[in-house]
N, C-alpha and C positions, 0 to 999 in steps of 0.2 A: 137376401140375408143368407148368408153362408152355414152350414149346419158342421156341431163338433163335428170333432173325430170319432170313431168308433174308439180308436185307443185310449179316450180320452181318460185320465188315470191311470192307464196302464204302463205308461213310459216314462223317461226323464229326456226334457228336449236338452240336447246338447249347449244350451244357453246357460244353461243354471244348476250345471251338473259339473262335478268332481273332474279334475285330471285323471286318467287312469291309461293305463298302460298302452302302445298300441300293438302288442302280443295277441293274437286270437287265442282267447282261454276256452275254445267251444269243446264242452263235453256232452256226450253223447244223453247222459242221465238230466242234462239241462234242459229237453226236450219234452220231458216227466212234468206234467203241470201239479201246482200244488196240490199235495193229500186233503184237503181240508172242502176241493172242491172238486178232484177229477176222480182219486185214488181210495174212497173209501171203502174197504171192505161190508158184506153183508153183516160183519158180526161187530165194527163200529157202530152201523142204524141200530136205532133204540129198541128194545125188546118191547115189543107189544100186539101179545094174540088176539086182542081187540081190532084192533086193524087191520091183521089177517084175515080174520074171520070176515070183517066188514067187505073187503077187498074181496073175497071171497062169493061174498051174498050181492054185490053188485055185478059181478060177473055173471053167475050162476041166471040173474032178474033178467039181463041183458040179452043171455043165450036165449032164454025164455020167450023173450019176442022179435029174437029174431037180426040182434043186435052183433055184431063182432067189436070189439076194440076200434080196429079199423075202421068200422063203418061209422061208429060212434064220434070218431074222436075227427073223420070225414063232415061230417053233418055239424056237429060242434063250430070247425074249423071254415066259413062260408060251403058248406059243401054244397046247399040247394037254396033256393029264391026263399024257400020258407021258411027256413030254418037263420036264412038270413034277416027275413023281418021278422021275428018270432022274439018280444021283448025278454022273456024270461029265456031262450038261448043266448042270448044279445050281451046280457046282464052276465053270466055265467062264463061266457067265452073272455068277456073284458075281463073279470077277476082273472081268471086264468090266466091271459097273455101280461098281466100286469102283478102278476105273484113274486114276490123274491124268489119262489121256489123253482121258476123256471130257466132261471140261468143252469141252475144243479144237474137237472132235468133233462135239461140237451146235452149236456158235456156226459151223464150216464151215457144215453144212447149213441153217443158217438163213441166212448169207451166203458162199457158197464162195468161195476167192479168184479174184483174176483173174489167167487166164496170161498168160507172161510177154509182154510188151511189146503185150501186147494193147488196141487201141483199140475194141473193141465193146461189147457190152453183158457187165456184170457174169451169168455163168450164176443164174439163179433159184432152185435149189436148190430147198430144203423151205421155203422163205419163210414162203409163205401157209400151208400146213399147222403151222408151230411157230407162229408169230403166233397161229392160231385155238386150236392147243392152251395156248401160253402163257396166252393170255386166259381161257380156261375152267377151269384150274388159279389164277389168281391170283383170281379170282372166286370160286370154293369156298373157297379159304384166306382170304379178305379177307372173305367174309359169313359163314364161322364165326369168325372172332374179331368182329367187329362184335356176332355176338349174344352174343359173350362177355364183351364189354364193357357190353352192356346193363344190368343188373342196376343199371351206377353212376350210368348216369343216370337210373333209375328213382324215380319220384314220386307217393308215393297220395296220393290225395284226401282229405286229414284233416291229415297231416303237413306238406302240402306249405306250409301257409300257419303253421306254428311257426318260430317265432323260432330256435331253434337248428337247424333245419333250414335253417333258407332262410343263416345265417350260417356252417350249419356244411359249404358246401361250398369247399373248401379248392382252388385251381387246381393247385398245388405237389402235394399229396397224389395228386389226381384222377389227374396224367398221370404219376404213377409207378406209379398200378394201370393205368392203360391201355397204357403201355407193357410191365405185364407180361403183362396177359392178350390183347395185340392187337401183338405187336411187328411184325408185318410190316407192317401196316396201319398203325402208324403211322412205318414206317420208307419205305412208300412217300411216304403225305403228305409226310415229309420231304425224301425225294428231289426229289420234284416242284417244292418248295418253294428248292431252291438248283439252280442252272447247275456243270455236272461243271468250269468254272471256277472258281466259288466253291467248291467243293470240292477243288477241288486249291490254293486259296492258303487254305484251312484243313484240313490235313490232323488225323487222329485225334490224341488226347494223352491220356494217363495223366493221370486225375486225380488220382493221392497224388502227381502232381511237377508240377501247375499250379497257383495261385491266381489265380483271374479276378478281375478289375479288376472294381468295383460296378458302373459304368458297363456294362459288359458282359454284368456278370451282368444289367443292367436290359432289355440287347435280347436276351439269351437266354429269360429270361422272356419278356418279348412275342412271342417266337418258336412257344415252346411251346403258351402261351394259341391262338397263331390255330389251331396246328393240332389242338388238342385240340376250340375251339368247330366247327370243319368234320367232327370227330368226330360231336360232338354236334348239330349239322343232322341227319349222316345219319343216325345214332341217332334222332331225334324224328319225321323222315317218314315211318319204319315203321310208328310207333304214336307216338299223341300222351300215352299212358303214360310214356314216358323221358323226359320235359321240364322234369326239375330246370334246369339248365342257362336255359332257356327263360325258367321261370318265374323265376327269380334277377333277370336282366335286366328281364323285363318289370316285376315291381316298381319296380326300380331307374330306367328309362327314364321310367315313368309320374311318379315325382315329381321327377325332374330335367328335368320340360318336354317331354316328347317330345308330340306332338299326334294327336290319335287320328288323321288320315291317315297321321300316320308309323307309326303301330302297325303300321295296317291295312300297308304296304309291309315291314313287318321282321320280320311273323308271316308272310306271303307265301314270304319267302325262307327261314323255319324258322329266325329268331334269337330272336324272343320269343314269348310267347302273345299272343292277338288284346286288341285294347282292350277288349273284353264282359268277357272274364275275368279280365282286370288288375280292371274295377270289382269283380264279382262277389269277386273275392280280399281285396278292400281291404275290403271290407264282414264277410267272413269272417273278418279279423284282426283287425276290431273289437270284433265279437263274444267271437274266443276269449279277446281281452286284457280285457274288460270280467268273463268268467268267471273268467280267470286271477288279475284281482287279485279278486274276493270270494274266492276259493278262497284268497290270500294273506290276506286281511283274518280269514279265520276262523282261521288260524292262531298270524298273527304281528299285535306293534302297529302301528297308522297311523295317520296325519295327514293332513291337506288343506289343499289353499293354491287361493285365486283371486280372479280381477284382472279390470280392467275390462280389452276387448280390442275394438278399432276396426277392423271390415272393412270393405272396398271388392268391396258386386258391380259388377260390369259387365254389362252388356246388349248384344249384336249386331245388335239390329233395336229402335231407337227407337221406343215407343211412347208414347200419351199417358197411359197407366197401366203402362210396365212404362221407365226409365228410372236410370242408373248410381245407386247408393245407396251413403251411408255408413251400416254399420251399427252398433250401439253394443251390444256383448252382453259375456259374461262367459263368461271359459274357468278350468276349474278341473281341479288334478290330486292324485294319491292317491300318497301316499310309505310305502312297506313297508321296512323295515329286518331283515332275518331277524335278526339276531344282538343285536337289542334285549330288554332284558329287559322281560319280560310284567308289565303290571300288577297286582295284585291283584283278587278276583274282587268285592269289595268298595268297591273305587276309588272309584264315586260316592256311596255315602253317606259316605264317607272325605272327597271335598271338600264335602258339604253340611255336613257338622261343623265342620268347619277353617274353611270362609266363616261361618259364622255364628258362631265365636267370632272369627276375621280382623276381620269387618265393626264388631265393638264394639269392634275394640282397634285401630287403626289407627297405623302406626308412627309413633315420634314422631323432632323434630327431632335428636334425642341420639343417638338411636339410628341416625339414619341417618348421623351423623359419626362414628358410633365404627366402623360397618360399614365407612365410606369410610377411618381412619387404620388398619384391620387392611388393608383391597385396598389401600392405597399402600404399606403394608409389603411385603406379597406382590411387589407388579409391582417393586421396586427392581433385583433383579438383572436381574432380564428387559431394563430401561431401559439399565443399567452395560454389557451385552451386546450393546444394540442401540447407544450411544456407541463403543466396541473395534470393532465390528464396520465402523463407517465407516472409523476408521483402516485396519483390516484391508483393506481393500474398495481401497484409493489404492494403485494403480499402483507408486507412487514406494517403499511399504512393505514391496509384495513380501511378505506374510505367510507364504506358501508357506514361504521360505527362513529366515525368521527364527527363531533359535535358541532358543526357548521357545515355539516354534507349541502343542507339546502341555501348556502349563503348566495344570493344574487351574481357576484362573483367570480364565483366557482361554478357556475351553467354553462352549458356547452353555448354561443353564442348563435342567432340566429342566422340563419343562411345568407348570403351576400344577393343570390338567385336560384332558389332550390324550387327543383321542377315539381309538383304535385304527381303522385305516385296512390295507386291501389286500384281496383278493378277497371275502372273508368277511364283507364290513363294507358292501358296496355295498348303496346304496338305490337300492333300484326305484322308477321311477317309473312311475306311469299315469295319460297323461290322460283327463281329463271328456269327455263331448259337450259343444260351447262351447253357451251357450243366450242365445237372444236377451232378454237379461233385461241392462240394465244394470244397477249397483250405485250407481244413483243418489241412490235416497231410501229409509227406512229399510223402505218398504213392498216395495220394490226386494229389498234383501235376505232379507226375510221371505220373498219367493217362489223365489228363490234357494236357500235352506237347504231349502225342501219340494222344490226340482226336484235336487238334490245326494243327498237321503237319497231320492227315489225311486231314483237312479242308481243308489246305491249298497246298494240292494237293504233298506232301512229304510223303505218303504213303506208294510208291514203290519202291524197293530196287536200284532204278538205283538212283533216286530222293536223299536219303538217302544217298549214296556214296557220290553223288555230294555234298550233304549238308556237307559232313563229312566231307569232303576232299578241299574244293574249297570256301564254302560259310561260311558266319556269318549269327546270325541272335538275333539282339538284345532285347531284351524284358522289357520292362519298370512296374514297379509296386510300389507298396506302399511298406512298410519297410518291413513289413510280407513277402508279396510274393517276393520281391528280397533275402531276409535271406532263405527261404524255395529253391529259385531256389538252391542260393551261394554252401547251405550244399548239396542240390542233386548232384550238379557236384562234391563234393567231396566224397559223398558218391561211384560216380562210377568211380570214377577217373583208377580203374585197373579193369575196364570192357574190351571187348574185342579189341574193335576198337573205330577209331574217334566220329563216330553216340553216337554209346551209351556209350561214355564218356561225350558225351555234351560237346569235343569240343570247337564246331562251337556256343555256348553259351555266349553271353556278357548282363550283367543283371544289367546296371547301373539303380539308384535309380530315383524315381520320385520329380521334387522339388516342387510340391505343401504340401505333407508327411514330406519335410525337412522345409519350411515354418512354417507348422504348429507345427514341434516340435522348431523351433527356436521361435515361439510366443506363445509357452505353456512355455517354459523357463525363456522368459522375466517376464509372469505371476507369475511364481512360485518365480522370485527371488525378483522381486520388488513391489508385494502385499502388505505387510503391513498391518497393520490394518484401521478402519476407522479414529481414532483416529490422526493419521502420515501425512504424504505429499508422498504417493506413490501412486500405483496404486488406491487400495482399495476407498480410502478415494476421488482421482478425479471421479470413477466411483461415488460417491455418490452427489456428485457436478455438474455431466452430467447428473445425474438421471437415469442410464444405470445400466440396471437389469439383471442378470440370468450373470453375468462376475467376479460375486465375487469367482466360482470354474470352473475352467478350464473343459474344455470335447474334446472332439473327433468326437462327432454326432453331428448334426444339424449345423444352422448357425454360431458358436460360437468362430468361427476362424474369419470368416467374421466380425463379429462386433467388436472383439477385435483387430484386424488391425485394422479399422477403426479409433476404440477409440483410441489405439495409435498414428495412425496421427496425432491426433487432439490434442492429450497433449502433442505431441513433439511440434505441431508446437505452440501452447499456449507457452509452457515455452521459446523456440527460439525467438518468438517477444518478450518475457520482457527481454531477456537476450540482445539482441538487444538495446533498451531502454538500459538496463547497461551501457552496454558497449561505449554505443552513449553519454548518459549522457543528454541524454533529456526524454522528459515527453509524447512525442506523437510523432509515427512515420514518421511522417509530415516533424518533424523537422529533420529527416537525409536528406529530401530532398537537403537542403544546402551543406551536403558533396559531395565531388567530386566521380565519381567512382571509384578514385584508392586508394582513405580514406576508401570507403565501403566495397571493397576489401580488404583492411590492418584489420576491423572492422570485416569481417568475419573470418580472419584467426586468429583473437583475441580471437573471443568467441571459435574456433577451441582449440587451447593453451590454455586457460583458463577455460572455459566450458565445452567441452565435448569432453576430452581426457584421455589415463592412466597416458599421464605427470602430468595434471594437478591434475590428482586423488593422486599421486605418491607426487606431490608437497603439497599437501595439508594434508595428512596424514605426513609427514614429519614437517611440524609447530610445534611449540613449544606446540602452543593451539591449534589445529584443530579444523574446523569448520562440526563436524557429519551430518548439513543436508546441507550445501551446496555441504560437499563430495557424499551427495545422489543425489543430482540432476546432480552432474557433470557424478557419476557413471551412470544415468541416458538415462540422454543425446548420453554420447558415447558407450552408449548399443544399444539404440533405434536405433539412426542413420542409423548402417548397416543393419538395419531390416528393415525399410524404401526403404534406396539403393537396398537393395535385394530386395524387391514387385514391385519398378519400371523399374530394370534391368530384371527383368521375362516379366513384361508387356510389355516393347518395344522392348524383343527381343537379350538386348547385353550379349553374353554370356559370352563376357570376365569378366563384372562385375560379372557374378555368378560362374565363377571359382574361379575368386578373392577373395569369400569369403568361400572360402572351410577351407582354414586355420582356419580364425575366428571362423568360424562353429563348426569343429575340438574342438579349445579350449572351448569354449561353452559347448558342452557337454558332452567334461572329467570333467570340474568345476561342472555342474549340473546332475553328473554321472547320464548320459543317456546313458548307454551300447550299447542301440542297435544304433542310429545314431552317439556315436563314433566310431561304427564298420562301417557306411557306409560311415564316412567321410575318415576314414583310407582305406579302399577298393577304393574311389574315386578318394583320390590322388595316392596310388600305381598306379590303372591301367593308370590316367594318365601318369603319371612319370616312371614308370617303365614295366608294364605288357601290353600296349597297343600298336601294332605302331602307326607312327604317324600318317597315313590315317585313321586309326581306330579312334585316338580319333579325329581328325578333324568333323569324322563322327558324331560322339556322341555330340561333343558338338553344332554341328550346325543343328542337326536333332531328337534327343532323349532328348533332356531339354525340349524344348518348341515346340511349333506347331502353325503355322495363318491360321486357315482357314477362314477368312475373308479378307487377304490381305491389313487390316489397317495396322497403323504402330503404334498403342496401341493396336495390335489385337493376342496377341504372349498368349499362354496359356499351363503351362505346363504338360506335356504327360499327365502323371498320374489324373492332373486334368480332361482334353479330356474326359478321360477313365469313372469317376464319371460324368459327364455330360451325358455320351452314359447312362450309368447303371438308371441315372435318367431319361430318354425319354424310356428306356424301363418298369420302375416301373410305372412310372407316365405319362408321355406326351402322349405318344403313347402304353398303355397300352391295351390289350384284354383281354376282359371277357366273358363267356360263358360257357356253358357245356360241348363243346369240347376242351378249352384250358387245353393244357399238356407243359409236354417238348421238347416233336416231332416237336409239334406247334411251339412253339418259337422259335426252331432251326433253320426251315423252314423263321417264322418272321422274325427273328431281321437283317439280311442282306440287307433287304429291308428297314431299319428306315432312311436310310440316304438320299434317294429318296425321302420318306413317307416326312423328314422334309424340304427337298428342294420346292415342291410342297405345303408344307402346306405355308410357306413363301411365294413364288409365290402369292396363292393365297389370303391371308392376306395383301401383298403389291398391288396387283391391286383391292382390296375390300375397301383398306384404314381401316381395322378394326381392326391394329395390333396399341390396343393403346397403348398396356404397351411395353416399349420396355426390350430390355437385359443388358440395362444399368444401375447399383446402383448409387444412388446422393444423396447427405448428404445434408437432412432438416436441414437448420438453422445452418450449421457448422457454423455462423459466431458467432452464440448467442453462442454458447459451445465456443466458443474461448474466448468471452469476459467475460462470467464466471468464466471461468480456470482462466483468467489472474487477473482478481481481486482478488482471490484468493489465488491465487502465490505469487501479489504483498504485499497483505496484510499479507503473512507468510514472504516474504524476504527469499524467499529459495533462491535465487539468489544474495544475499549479504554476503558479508565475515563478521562474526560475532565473534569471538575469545573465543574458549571454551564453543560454542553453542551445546547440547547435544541432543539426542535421547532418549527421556525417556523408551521406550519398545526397548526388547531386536526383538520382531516381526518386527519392523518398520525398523530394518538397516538390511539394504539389502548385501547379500553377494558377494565378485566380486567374480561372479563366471568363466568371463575371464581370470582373473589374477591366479587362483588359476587352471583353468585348462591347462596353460601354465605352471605352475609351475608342476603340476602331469608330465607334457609330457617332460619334463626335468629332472627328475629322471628315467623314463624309467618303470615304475611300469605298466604305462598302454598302451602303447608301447609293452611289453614285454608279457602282456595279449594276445592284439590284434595277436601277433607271434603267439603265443599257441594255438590257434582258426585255425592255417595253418599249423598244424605240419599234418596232412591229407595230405594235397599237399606236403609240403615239402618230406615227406616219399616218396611221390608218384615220384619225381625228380630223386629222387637215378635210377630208374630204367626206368627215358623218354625216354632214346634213343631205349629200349625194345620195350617199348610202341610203340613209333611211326614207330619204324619199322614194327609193327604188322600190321599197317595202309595199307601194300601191298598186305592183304588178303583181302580184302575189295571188 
């Protein structure tokens, strides 16, 4: 059982105490303990010659036999065996040490008062004598709780460099066990730490009758931190065993930039460990995480994804062979899903069956429009939901309030295939050593896949069989690096055996790379000039720069989603308005839900369909920019559906739009993601079993390593996040960074960023968060819509024209539905597998080869 403080009443802990300044108001006279108890003069004490006299006559008895004060007050005080058993001393002595009058009592003799009107020196008393004993008693009490406190900041050498250790030291937690096992000691820091004037303009307070303001609570915390980490200094220069604490920071410091002179100055003072052992630590977490995921791989399923990745060394001393280099290498990472379900133990001869009957039977054109008129079935509500939902979303509609808010309806509609998300469901990630190997050319990645399966511990020929024979392993990348895998495996397709046929090889695409070619498409088709009502011409009305040509680098996908949302959802609320037949969204309030419901499957039919585009070109007089907005509208739409079916996770909705996809980019001959929309649905539908694609689509689309349920992000994305924490976030610099180096590194980044969070979230100094939020999207909407309304792109106008031939926009939909109906590109896509197909003639060869193995 822990014992108070000595200060207990004396102070106000910083938990339940007043804001006040952080000015030191220290005056010298604040040093003065109160008059009441340290400063009273002789001629305060109450006038009574009785008591003189008495004090007197006890004195006087005393001398008499022999008696001093001292010796008295010696014998009194345990001074002899007998006087210690001696009941009637015993009794006497207890009263005594238990008087209220003896607090009074020592504080005289430590400072006697001055008599009355007296200008001399203050009498001296017992000064120096309680001073020296005070010190030697708060010294024994302060360094036995100190080692009693030790234990927390205690750190062995094995533990210290795990992940849930180094995250799992909590600030909050820590100094409510320090405060229990060390309350004086940390009641002095405390003292120390505020002027007996800030203590008096924040007196104590009951916390069941305060609530502190956040703000408050934010400098009570900081409060606590400083005096906990001067805890822990002294704690750590006893023994460099208690240096959790230490170690926490020194991590933390080393990859937020600190420089090893700064090291060397801040292990000095006993805040971190020295810069040797920050490296030495860094090298040990790469290690453990490099065992910790095979130990994961043996258990649960995994994946891998990796990218090209462009470093910058720099050099300090210019030489003629040692000068600044860009280097061009390739970082790769390993995704474990504990709560994935296990493949079968059979899986790979499972997909060498499925391919070899997949590869003779290749889907035909029929088949791929009946797959795409069941997914346009599917996505309808989803669509009706995301129209309601912009109404909902306008200010002016106030949905909140609206008296059929809960109408059946009007709910967001169940997922088609939405992935299960929250603790349980978090993918791990681990990075690769990055290897100087770019992903150039096919021989590129040939050396690549041998330097990945030695990482990953498939080096050795028993490993290798089993791989060959027994396992998948699928590999996620951008368009390049899945085309480069695709062709490897065809290159070796009548290699000797399973292994090095690749097999054991599945290389579906990344959809962040499909994303961004389905919103480089939309670009290119609906641009226009400034002059028009398409792209162009909104981007000059939002004032949005650097969107007038498409790219591939930087932010430029990112903002161009964005802008899309904003001018779909712009032209959905005036079309809304249309269709409503009022002047202010206000006024649908009066409709019933199942009117607004009939209203959205209105502007569906009407606005942003191929009937309605179909129906409109067909009029006698066609209206050219209405048929642009309508083309518009149901272009956008599943571009839309697709960003928020990635973000929450449903993969049915992103199967669904394979098809779409598909025609997409035969219309806007994109050769290479028509090849990977055609490889996507083969392997589903034909080349995959079904375990396998269960697998893919529930584990290889997307990933949550946050366990929201808008926290789904897909692979390939992952993968350019890792690549940028190793360019930038958590980037080394020095005269000894190489490629060795960062092999060793970059294993360790996903610890390095676990800790740096950690300590960002108990520092409260993580201001910016990782979240994007659109300034003023409401002012871009009301722009757009004036706009809009003032062109009438959303009224049927009869032989309304398009003066530039730039400005009308192509379906490029329609027309790559139509290519995929004659079979021209279809018939491509075949010719690209006449490789495998060859190779079929002779599988049964093949796979029997497989017993040499």
């Amino acid at each position: 059982m822990t014992q108070p403080s000595i200060f207990c009443g004396q102070y106000s802990d910083p938990e339940y105490s007043d804001f006040d300044s952080g000015e030191s108001d220290f005056d010298p006279t604040d040093l003065v303990p109160p008059p009441s108890l340290n400063d009273q003069t002789v001629a305060d004490l109450p006038s009574k010659p009785q008591l003189v006299k008495d004090v007197n006559n006890v004195l006087d008895m005393m001398a008499s036999i022999g008696l001093t004060v001292a010796s008295f007050m010696d014998a009194l005080s345990w001074g002899n065996t007998a006087c210690t058993q001696d009941a009637g001393i015993r009794n006497a002595r207890t009263r005594f040490l238990v008087s209220p009058e003896l607090p009074s009592i020592l504080r005289r003799w430590h400072k006697p008062p001055r008599p009355p009107q007296s200008k001399g020196a203050r009498p001296a008393g017992a000064a120096a004598v309680m001073a020296q004993f005070a010190l030697e008693i708060s010294l024994e009490i302060l360094e036995e709780e100190l080692e009693l406190a030790a234990n927390i900041f205690e750190s062995p050498v094995g533990d210290d460099i795990k992940e849930e250790h180094l995250t799992g030291f909590s600030f909050s937690k820590t100094v409510k066990r320090v405060k229990e096992v060390a309350p004086n000691l940390w009641s002095t820091l405390f003292q120390l730490a505020r002027t007996p004037s800030q203590q008096i303009r924040s007196p104590n307070k009951n916390p069941a009758n305060v609530r502190i303001h956040p703000c408050l609570r934010l400098y009570y915390s900081i409060h606590h931190q400083t005096i906990l980490i001067i805890i822990a200094i002294f704690s750590y220069t006893r023994t460099h065993n208690r240096g959790r604490l230490q170690k926490l920071f020194a991590i933390y410091f080393k990859f937020r930039g600190l420089s090893a002179k700064g090291f060397d100055t801040l292990h000095t003072i006993g805040l971190t460990m020295s810069n040797k052992w920050t490296g030495d630590a860094v090298e040990r977490i790469s290690e453990a995480a490099m065992a910790a995921m095979k130990s994961f791989m043996d258990l649960f399923p995994w994946l891998m994804s990796y990218d090209n990745a462009l470093l910058t060394f720099r050099v300090f001393a210019q030489r003629v062979d040692k000068k600044t280099l860009h280097g061009s290498g390739t970082a790769g990472t390993v995704y474990i899903k504990r709560s994935a379900k296990p493949l079968p133990g059979e899986i790979n001869q499972m997909l060498q069956e499925f391919r070899r009957n997949g590869m003779k039977n290749p889907l035909t054109g029929a088949e791929i429009f009946k797959i795409s008129m069941l997914a346009d079935t599917r996505r309808v509500p989803h669509i009706l939901y995301l129209i309601l939902s912009y109404l909902f979303d306008s200010p002016d509609f106030d949905f909140s309030t609206y008296s059929g808010h809960d109408h059946p309806l009007l709910q967001k509609p169940d997922g088609i295939r939405p992935l299960p998300f929250g603790k349980d469901h978090i993918t791990l990630q681990y990075l690769l050593g990055t290897l100087d190997i770019p992903e150039a050319s096919y021989e590129d990645n040939a050396r690549l896949i041998i330097e990945w399966l030695k990482q990953l511990n498939f080096h050795h020929p028993e490993a290798q069989q089993k791989l060959g024979l027994e396992q998948i392993m699928a590999c996620v990348g951008d368009q390049l690096t899945v085309d480069r895998l695709r062709n490897l495996f065809r290159f070796r397709a009548e290699d000797d055996n399973s292994f090095e046929r690749l097999d054991w090889l599945v290389v579906p695409p990344g959809w962040l790379h499909i994303q961004m070619a389905f919103a480089n498409s939309l670009h290119k088709q609906h641009l226009g000039t400034s002059k028009g009502r398409g792209l162009s011409a909104a981007f000059d009305v939002m004032n949005r720069r650097g969107l007038q040509s498409s790219a591939t680098q930087g932010p430029f996908f990112h903002n161009l989603s964005e802008t899309l949302h904003i001018i779909a959802e712009a032209q959905i609320r005036e079309v809304w308005l249309e269709v409503g037949k009022v002047q202010n969204p206000k006024d649908l309030r009066t409709k019933t839900p199942v009117e607004l419901f009939s209203l959205a499957e209105k502007i569906i039919a009407e606005h942003a369909s191929s009937a309605a585009l179909v129906r409109m070109n067909r009029k006698p007089r066609p209206d050219e920019l209405k048929a642009q907005s309508i083309m518009f509208l149901r272009d956008v739409i599943p571009f839309i559906l697709l960003r928020s079916a990635v973000r929450h996770g449903d993969v049915g909705i992103m199967e669904d739009m394979i098809p779409h996809l598909l025609f997409r980019f035969i219309g806007g001959k994109n050769t290479n993601y028509t090849t990977e929309m055609f490889e996507l649905l083969q392997g589903l539908h034909r080349e995959w079993p079904p375990e396998l694609c269960e697998f893919i689509r529930d584990n290889c689309w997307v990933i949550n390593n946050t366990g929201r349920a808008t926290g789904f992000t897909p692979v390939d994305e992952a993968q350019e996040m890792n690549i940028k924490d190793i360019k930038v976030t958590y980037r080394s610099e020095g005269p000894n960074i190489d490629w060795e180096y960062l092999k060793k590194l970059h294993p360790a980044i996903h610890v390095i960023r676990a800790v740096n969070d950690h300590m960002e979230y108990e520092f409260k100094t993580k201001v910016r968060g990782h979240k994007h939020t659109v300034p003023k999207k409401e002012l871009d909407l009301q722009e757009l819509q004036k706009w809009y309304r003032a062109s009438d792109v959303h009224t049927f106008e009869p032989g309304r024209k398009i003066k530039s031939q730039r400005d009308q926009p192509t379906d490029t939909v329609s027309q790559g539905g139509i290519a995929l109906q004659t079979g021209e590109t279809r018939a491509n896509w075949i010719e690209t597998r006449t490789v495998e197909r060859a190779t079929t003639q002779n599988w049964d060869l093949v796979v029997d080869s497989d017993s040499d193995d």
